[in-house]
N, C-alpha and C positions, 0 to 999 in steps of 0.2 A: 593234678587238678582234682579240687575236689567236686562228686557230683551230689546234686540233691536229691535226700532220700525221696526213693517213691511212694504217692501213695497206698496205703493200705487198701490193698483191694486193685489198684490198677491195673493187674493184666490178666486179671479176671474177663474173660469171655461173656459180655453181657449183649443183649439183643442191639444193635445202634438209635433203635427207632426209639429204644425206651431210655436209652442214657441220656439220648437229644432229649428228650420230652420233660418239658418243665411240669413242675410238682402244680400240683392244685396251690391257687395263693389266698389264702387265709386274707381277712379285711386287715387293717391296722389295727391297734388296740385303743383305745380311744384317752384321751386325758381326762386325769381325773375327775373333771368340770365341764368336760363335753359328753358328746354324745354319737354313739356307733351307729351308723346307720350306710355301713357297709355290709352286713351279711343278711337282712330282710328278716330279721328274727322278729319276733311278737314281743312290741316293749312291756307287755304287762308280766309281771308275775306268777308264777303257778297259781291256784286256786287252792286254798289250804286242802280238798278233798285228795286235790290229785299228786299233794305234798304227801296227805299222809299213805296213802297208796304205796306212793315209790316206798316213802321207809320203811315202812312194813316189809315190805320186799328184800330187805337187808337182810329180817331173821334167816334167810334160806341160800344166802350167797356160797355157801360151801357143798350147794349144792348145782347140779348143771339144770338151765331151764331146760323148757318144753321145748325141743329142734324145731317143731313145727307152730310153735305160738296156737295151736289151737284152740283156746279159749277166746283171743281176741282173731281170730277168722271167723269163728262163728259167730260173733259180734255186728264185724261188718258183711259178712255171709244175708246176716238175717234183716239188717238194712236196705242191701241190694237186689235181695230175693232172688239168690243164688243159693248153692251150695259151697260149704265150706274148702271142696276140693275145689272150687271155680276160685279162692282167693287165696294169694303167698303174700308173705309177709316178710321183710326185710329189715336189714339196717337202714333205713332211708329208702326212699323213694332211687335215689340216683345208682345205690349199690343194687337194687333189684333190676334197675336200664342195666346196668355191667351185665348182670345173670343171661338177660335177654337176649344181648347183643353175643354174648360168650356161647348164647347155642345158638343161635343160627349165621354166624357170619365168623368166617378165617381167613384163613391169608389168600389173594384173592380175589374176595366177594368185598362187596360196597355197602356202606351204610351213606344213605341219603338224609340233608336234615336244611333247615332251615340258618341262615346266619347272617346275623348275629342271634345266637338265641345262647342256650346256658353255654355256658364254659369248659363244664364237663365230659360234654358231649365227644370234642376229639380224642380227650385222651381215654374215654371210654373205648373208643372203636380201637385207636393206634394198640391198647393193651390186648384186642380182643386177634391181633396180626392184621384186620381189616384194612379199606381204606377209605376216608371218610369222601361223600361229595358234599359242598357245602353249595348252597342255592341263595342267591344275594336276596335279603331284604329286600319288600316292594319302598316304594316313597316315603310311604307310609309306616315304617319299618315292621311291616305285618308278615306274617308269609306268603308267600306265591305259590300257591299250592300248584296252580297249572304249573308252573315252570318244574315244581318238586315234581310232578309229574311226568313231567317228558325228560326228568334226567333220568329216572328209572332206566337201566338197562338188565342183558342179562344175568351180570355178575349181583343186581344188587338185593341183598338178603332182608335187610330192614330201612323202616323209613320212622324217623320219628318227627312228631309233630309235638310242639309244645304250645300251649293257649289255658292261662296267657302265657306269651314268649317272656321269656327271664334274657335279658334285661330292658327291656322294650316296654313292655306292657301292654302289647297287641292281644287280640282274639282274632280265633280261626272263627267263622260262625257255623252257624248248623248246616245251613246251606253248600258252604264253600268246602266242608267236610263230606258231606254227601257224594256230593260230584267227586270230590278227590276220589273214595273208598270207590265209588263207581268205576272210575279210569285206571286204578291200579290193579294188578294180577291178584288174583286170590291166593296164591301161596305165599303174598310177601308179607313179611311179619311187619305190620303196622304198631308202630308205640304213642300212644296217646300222652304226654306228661301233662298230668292237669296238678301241680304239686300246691298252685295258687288257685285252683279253683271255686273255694270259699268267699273269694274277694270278689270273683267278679259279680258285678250290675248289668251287665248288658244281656239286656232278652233275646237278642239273635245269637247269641255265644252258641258253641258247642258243648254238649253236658252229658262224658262218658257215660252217666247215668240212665241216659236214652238210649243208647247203643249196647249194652250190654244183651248179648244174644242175635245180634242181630249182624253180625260179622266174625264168622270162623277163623279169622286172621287179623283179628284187634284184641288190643291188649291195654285196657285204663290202668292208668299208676295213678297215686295218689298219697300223699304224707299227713304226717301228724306233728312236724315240725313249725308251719309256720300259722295255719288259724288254730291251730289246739294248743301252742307253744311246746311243743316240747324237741324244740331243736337239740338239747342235750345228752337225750335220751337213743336219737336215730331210729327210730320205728317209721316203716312206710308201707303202703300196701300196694295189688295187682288184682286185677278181677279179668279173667277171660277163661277161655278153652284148655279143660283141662291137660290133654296132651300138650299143649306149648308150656303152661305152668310146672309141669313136671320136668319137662327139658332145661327150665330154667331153675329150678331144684335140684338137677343133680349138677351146676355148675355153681353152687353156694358153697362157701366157707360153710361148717356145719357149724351150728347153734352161734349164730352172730347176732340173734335177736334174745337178746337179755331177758331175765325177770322183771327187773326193774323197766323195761321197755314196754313191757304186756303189760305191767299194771299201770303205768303210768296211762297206755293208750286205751283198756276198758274205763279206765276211770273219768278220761277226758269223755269218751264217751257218756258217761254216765252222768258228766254236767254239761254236756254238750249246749242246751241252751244260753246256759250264760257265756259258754267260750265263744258261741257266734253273737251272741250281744256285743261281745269286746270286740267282735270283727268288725260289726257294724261301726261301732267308734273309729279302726283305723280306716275303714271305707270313707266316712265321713270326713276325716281329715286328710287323707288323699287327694279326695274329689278339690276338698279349698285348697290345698297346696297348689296342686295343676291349674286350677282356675287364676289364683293369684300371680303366679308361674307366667301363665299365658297374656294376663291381664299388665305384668310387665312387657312383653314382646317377646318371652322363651316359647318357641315352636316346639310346645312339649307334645309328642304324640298321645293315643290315647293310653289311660293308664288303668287297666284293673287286676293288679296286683296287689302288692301292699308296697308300691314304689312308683317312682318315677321316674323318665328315662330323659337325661339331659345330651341332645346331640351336639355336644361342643366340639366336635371334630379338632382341627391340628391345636386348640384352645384346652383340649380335655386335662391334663398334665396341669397347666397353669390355674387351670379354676379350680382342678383337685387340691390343687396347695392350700389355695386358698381358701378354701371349706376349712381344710383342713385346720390352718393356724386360728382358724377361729373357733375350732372346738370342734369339727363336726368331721366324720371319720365316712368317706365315703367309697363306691366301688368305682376306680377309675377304669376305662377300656378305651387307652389311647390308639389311634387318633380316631376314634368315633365319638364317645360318650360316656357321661356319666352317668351311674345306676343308683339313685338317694332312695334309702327305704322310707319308710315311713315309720316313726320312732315316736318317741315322748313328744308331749303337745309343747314343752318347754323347748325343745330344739328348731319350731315350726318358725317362732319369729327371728335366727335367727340364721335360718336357712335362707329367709325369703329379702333380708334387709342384704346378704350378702351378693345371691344373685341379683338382685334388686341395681347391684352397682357391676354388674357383668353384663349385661343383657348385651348378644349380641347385635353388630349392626345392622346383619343379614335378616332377611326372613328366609332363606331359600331351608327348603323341605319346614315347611310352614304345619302348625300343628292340626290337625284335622279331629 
């Protein structure tokens, strides 16, 4: 009898937990004639300044950057009216949450977190030997901070909060932040992800930016990915207490923050004005999408991202198709919802004529 070869690599000793775990899933790639608006990316173009930033940044590629980015630390250093040692800087916002979660939490200990919120989240913890709790969405699909709260026990090492929640488009507010930091233990390493916190409009929001110093066990993230566009590039930052920053420096791959990443992010900086003009545009067109959205019968929750969050429950799959064959590439999360960023103004009418013919029957979790 003949048997079939094995594969390459099969009897290789690998952890179980990590062989189970599915790969991060990239959006679709979009048709030529349509439009992505699966990964929340900023549809505008670089800014010719911060085009020529990066090239420049070529002459030097045979050489290794700065390991520690410090030029653009003290950049945003000098914004937050910190010190440079109070901020790290990463590949993205999501590989510095890995850093975090890699120093304080092992096989074990618990990571607490809101869900549905990013994606990434689990398989951050499952790599880090942890084990995740997740705490259901309110109605509203906001977080519950009281409930995040009483699942705390004593294995649990970190709690992360994200506002807004990725894919939801909920905010925690200031208020409901408060109380949380107040009811949790001071040694638990709290992770703030504000990676859209450019987009939001709401004046009760929470705004790391007020918190800075004011909690020896918080830790604001924050990226350059999606209001600065430079999703290609991976640069994200962190501003807290330098002994947790440090713990989370020495669990970094060394020098994963490029040259091309530091110039790209001083640079963004340096037209910062007009990159939040361009936000303002995708704000504004947010806001009508969900208006129109809701003004069909979609109980779209509230949205200050640069998306919107469509709860098509056991429907998710079948309305994803059909985005789909009509050009538009979106983030499906069966059987809850769909995640539509918010893209080229040319994709808006053709988002809205297709929902338009979807609209469920239900109101039930009715948009607020």
């Amino acid at each position: 009898m003949v048997t079939a070869p094995e594969q390459p690599g099969a009897s290789v000793r690998l952890r179980p937990e990590i062989a189970a775990l599915p790969a991060y899933r990239q959006g679709r790639p979009a048709p030529a004639d349509g439009f992505k608006l699966s990964s929340n990316e900023n549809p505008h173009e670089p800014l010719p300044g911060v085009e020529a930033a990066v090239a420049a940044s070529a002459h030097e590629i045979h050489r290794y950057p700065d390991a520690t980015a410090l030029a653009v630390r003290e950049r945003i250093a000098g914004r937050f009216g910190v010190t440079a040692d109070e901020v790290i800087v990463g590949a993205g916002s999501v590989s510095l949450i890995a850093q975090f979660i890699s120093a304080a939490a092992a096989a074990g200990d618990e990571v607490v977190y809101s869900w549905r919120s990013f994606e990434a989240y689990p398989g951050l913890v499952t790599v880090a030997g942890a084990t995740s709790v997740r705490v259901p969405n309110r109605a509203d699909h906001s977080h519950d901070l009281e409930a995040m709260a009483a699942a705390i026990t004593d294995r649990t090492r970190v709690v992360i909060v994200c506002s807004p929640n990725n894919p939801t488009g909920t905010v925690v507010t200031a208020d409901e932040f408060e109380r949380f930091m107040a009811a949790v233990p001071g040694d638990l390493l709290v992770l703030l992800d504000e990676a859209y916190i450019e987009f939001v409009r709401d004046e009760a929001s929470v705004d790391g930016r007020t918190l800075i110093g004011r909690y020896p066990n918080l830790i604001v993230l924050r990226t350059f990915s999606k209001a600065y566009g430079l999703a290609g590039l991976r640069v994200g930052y962190a501003i807290g207490p330098v002994a947790i920053l440090d713990a989370a420096r020495s669990t970094a791959i060394p020098l994963s923050v490029t040259a091309a990443s530091s110039a790209g992010a001083i640079a963004s900086l340096d037209a910062e004005a007009e990159l939040l003009a361009r936000v303002d545009v995708i704000v504004e067109r947010r806001d009508r999408v969900r208006a129109a959205l809701i003004a069909q019968g979609w109980p779209i929750p509230q949205a200050q991202g640069n998306f919107v969050w469509l709860p098509t429950g056991d429907a998710t799959s079948a309305v994803a198709e059909r985005l789909f064959d009509a050009g538009l590439v979106t983030r499906a999360f069966p059987p809850e919802g769909i995640r539509v960023s918010v893209g080229e103004e040319e994709s808006v009418e053709i988002l809205l004529r297709i929902l338009g013919e979807l609209v469920p029957a239900s109101q039930e979790g009715a948009a607020v």
